[in-house]
N, C-alpha and C positions, 0 to 999 in steps of 0.2 A: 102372430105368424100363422096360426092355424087358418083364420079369417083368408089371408093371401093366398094358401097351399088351400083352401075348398074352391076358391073362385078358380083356380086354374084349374083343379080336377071338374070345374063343373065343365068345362070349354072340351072337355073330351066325352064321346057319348057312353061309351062304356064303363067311363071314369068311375074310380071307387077310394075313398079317402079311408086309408088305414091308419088311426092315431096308436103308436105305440109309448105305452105307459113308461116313463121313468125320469127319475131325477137327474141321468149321466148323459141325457139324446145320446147324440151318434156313437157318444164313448160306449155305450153300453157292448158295441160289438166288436170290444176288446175284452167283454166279461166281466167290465167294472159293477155293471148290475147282473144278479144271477138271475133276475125275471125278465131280462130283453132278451136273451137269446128265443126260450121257447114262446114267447107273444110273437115273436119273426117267424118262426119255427110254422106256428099251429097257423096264422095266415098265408103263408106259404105254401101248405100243405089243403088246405081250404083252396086257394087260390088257384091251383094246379091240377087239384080233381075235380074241375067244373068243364063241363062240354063247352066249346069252343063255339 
């Protein structure tokens, strides 16, 4: 899956492939894992303080 989701980030020029760690994927942001919210969090936060 990850293979599929890099080729399509690569099709964008600015594209940036962010893999977030956990055994729950998308469950995790119900809180089922307590390390996905801030891995989302700290990219987020990265992601948002960079000049445009």
């Amino acid at each position: 899956m990850d293979e599929i989701i890099a080729a399509e980030v690569s099709l964008v020029p600015t594209g940036e492939l962010r893999v977030i760690e956990s055994l729950d994927g998308h469950m995790g942001l119900i809180a089922t894992d307590p390390g996905y919210l801030p891995q989302v969090e700290a990219n987020l936060r990265e992601l948002l303080g960079r000049e445009a």
